[in-house]
C-alpha positions in Angstrom: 5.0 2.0 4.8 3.3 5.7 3.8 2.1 6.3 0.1 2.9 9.7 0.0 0.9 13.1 0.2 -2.1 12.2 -0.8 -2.5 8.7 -0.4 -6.1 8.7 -2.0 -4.7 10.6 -5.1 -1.7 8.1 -5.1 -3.6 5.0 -5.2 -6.1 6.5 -7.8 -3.6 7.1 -10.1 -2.6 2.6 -9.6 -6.6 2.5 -10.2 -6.7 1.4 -6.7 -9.2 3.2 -4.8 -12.6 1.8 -5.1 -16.2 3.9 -5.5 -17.7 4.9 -2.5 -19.8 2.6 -0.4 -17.4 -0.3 -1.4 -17.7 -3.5 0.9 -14.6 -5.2 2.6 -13.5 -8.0 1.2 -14.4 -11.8 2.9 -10.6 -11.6 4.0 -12.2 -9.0 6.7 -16.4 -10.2 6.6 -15.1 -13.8 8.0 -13.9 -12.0 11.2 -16.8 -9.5 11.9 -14.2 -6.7 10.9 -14.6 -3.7 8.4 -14.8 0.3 9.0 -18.9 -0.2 9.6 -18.4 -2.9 12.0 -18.4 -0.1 14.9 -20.7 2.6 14.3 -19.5 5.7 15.5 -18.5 9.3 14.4 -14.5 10.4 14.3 -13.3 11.0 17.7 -15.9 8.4 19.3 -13.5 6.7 21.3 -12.3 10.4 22.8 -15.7 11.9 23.1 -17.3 8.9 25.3 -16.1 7.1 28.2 -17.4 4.5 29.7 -17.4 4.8 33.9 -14.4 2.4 34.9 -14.9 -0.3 37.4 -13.6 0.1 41.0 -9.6 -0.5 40.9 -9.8 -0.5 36.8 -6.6 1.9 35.2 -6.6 3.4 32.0 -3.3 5.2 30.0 -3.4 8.3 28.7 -0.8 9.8 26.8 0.1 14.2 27.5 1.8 16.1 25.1 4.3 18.3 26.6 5.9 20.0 24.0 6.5 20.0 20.3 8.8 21.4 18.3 7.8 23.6 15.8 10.5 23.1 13.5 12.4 19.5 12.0 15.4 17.8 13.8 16.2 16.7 10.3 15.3 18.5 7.3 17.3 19.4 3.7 19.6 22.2 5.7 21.3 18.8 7.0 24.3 18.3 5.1 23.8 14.1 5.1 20.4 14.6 3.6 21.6 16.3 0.4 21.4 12.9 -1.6 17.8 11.4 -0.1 15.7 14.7 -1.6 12.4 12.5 -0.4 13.5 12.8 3.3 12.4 9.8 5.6 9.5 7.5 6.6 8.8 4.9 8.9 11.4 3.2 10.9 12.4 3.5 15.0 14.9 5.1 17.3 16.5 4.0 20.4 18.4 5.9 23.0 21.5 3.7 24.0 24.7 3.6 25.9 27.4 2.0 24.1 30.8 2.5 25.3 30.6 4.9 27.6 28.6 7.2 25.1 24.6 7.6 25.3 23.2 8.5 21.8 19.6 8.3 20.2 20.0 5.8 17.1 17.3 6.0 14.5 16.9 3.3 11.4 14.8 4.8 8.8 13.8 4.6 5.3 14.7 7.0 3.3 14.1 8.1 -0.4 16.5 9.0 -3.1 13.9 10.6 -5.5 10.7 12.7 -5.4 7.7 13.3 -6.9 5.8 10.0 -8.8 9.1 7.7 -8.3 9.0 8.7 -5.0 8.4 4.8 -3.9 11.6 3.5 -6.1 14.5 4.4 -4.3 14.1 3.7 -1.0 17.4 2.9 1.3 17.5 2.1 5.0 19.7 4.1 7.1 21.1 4.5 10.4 21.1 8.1 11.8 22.8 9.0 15.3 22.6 12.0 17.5 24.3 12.9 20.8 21.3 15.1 22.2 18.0 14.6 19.9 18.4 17.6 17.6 21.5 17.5 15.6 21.6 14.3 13.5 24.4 12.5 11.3 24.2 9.2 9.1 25.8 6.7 10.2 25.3 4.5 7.3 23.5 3.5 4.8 22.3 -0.4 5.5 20.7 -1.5 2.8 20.4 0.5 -1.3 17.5 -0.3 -3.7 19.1 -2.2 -6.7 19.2 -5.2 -8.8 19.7 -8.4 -7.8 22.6 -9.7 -9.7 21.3 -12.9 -10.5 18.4 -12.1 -11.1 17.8 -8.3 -12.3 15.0 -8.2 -10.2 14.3 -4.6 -8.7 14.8 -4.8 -4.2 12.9 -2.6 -2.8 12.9 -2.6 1.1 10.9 -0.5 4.0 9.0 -0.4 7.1 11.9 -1.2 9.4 11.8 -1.6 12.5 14.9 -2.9 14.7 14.9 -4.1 17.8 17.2 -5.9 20.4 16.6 -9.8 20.7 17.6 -10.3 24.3 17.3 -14.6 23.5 20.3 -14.2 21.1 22.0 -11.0 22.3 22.0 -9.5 19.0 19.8 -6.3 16.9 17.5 -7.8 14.5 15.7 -5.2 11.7 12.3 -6.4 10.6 11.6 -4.6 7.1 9.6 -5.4 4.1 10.7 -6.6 1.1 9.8 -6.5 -2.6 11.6 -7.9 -5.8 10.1 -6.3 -8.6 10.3 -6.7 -12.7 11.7 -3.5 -13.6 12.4 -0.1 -11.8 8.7 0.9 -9.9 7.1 1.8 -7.2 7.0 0.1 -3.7 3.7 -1.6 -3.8 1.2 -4.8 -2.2 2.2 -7.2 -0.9 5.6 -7.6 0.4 7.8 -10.2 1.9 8.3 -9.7 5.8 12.0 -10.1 6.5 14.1 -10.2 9.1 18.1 -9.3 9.4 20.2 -10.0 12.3 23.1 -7.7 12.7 26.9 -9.4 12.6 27.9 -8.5 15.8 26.7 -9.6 19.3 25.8 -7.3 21.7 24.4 -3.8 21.9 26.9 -2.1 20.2 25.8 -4.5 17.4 24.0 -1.9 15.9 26.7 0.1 14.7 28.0 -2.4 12.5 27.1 -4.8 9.3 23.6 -6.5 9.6 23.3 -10.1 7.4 20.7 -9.1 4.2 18.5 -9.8 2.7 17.8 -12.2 6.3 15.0 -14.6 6.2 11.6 -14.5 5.4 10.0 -14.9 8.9 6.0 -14.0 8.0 5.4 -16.4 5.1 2.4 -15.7 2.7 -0.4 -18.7 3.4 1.5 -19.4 7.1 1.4 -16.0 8.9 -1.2 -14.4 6.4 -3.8 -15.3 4.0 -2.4 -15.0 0.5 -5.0 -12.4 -0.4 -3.8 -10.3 2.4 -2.0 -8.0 1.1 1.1 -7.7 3.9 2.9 -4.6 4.5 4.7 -4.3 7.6 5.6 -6.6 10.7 6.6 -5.2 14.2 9.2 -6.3 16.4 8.1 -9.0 18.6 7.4 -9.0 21.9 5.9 -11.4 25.1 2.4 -11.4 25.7 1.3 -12.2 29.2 0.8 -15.7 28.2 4.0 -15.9 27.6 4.0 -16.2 23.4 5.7 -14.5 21.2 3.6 -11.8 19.3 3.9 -9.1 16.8 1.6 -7.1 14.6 1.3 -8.0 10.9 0.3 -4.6 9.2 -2.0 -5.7 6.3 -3.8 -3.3 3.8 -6.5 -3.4 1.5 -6.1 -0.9 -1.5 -8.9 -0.9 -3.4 -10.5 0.3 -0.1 -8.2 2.2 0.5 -8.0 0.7 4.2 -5.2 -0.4 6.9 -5.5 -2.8 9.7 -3.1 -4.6 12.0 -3.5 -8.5 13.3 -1.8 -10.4 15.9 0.6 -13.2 14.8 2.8 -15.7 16.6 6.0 -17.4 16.8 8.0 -19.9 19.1 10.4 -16.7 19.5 11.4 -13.3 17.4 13.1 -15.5 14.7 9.7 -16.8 13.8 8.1 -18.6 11.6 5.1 -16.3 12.5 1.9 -18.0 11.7 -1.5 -16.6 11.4 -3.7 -16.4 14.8 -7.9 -16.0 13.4 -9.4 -14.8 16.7 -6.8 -11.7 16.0 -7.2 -11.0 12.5 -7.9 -8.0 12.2 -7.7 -6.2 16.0 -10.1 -3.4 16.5 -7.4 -0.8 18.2 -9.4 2.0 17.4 -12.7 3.5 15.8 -14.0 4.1 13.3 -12.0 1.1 11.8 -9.3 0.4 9.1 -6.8 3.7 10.1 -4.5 2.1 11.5 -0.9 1.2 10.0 2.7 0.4 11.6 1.8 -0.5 15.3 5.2 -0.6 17.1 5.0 -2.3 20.8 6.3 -1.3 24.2 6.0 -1.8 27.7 5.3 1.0 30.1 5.3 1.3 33.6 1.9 3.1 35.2 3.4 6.3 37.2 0.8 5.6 40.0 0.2 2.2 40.4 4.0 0.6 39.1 2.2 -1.8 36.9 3.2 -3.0 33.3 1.6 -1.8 30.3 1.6 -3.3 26.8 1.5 0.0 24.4 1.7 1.2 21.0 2.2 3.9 19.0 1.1 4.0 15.1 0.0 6.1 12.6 -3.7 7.3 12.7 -3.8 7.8 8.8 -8.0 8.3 8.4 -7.5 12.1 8.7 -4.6 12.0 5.6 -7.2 9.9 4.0 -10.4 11.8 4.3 -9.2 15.3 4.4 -5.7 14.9 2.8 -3.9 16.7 6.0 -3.4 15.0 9.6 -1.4 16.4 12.8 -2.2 12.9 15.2 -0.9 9.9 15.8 -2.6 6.8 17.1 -1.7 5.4 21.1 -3.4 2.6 22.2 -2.5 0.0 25.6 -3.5 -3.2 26.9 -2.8 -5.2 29.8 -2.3 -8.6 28.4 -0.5 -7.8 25.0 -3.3 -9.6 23.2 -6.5 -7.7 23.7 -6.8 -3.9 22.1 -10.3 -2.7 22.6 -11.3 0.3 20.9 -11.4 2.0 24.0 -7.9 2.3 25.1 -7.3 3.6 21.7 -6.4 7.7 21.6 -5.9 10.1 19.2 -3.0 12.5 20.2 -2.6 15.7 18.8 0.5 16.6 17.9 -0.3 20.5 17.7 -1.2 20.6 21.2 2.2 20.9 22.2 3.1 24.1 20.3 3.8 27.0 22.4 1.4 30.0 21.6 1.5 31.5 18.5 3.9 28.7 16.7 3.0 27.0 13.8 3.9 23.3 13.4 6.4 22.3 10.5 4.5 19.7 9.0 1.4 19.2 6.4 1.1 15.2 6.9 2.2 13.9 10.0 3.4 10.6 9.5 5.2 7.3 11.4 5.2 7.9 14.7 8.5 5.8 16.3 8.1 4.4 19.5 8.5 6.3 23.3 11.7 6.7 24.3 12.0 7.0 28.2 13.7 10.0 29.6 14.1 8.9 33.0 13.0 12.0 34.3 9.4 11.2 33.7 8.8 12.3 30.3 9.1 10.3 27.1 10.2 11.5 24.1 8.7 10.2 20.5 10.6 11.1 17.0 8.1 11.3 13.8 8.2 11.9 10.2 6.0 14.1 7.9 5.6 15.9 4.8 7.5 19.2 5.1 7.7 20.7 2.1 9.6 20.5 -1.6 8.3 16.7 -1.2 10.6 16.1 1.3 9.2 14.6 4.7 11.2 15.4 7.6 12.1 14.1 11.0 9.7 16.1 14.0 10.0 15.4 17.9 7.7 15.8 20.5 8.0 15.2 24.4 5.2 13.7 26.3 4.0 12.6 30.0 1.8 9.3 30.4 -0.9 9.3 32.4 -2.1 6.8 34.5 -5.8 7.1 36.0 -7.4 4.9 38.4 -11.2 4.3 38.9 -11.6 5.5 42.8 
């Protein structure tokens, strides 16, 4: 989940952010990890390459085209009531009865400004060819528990289709807080299974609040401070993985760890020799891994992939046009140098100037069949409203002669 504009500004005004020249925590020194852990200037892990052994591949990911203006933006007429516009969350393109559609669930925000982070709904968004977008419905509404009059919060989610059980399952965050605030660390890591069976499943009622599926002091120290969880996926060993997006504020810093289950319900339990990954470098940029498999165009072999946001350049410089790509070819091992940065401005045509200030939540690629992939983002637009972007892509497979 995204803090905003400026996240430094944002987390100094919680009297979060630490001087400079602060040291990770032991939560990070036990592992080896930390930003300093691999020296390196920005853009290390574009500028040198190491020569490839005979045979080795490596994926590369090709902007093709962006679009210089939003899919969704405030002209929408569903988006008059969420004036904080949308963050985080995935899209599918699917066939359901005889009708192929892209479906997006996404966060979205009912205020602005600094309560931004207190009204936050999920919602499921539908269009028929990528650029004109409806609601579907709204899942899930911030409010208080009945019971208890505790404030539920929920983002972060991320559905996927659980092939084991033949059902959609939504993997979100989840906060119950004293009072009406803002989203904060840490979360509860939840998981919702949709009523119905089947793919068309996603168009209907989804069980919440679900079950608790990451525990605190099972799939993560308690001084982790847990943020997100990805759908889960098979590794080549055959477990059941998924990436436990972990941050530590006073930093500010965000890192991703491997975690595993008997299957996608969970419980997920902590793995050490993957806490945190490296993914890419200069470390600790790295927030809301979502995983994939891909298919190399030249040899035919399988791929485990991400996409995620890259957030040091919204940290450093408070702006940022990438987003973060990164492959492996187990599922369980991500070196820093698979890990790219892909700039999103490099597919505007001549003379075009991109919608977006802050780039922001990359979903995952969606195949097009036709050998390009398409990937749906969000990012600060403007009136403090983040709106939906979309970009098409090639991937690049290159093999060591």
């Amino acid at each position: 989940m995204g803090s905003g504009f400026d996240r430094r500004k944002f987390l100094g005004s919680l009297g979060l952010v630490a001087s400079s020249g602060s040291v990770a925590p032991a939560l990070l020194k036990a592992f080896g990890q930390g930003e300093n852990a691999t020296p390196g200037a920005e853009g290390r892990q574009n500028a040198f390459q190491p020569a490839k052994p005979k045979g080795e591949t490596r994926l590369r990911l090709q902007v093709v085209r962006t679009m210089a203006n939003p899919v969704i933006d405030l002209a929408n007429p569903d988006a008059h009531d969420i004036p904080g516009g949308f963050e985080t969350g995935n899209t599918f393109k699917l066939a359901i009865n005889g009708r192929t559609e892209y479906h997006m669930v996404t966060t979205t925000m009912e205020t602005t400004g600094g309560n931004k982070w207190t009204h936050q709904r999920m919602e499921h968004w539908v269009s028929g060819d990528s650029l004109h977008w409806r609601r579907h419905c709204v899942l899930y509404r911030p409010h208080a528990d009945p019971e208890t009059g505790l404030w539920i919060l929920t983002s972060s989610q991320f559905p996927c289709f659980d092939q084991t059980r033949n059902r959609w399952a939504i993997y979100f965050n989840y906060q119950a807080l004293n009072g009406i605030r803002n989203w904060t660390l840490p979360t509860l890591l939840m998981m919702a299974e949709a009523k119905t069976e089947g793919i068309e499943g996603i168009n209907g009622e989804f069980d919440f609040p679900g079950i608790d599926v990451a525990r605190s002091g099972y799939a993560h120290p308690t001084d982790a401070e847990s943020s997100s969880l990805s759908p889960p996926f098979q590794a080549a060993d055959g477990r059941w993985m998924a990436f436990l997006g972990f941050s530590i504020l006073k930093e500010p810093h965000w890192y991703a760890a491997l975690v595993s289950a008997p299957g996608p319900r969970g419980p997920f339990k902590f793995e050490a020799q993957y806490w945190p990954l490296p993914i890419m470098s200069p470390r600790g940029y790295v927030e809301n891994p979502l995983p994939m498999k891909l298919r190399g165009p030249k040899t035919g072999r399988d791929y485990w992939a991400i996409t995620f946001d890259y957030l040091r350049p919204e940290v450093t410089e408070g702006k940022n046009s990438q987003i973060g790509f990164s492959y492996s070819h187990d599922g369980l091992n991500w070196p820093e140098e698979n890990g790219q940065i892909v700039d999103v401005n490099s597919g505007l045509a001549p003379g075009e100037q991109g919608w977006w200030r802050i780039i922001r939540t990359p979903h995952q690629l969606i195949d097009e069949g036709d050998g390009t992939y398409t990937c749906f983002f969000t990012g600060l637009y403007r009136d403090d409203f983040f709106a939906v972007g979309m970009m098409k892509l090639k991937l690049v497979e290159e093999v060591a002669p």
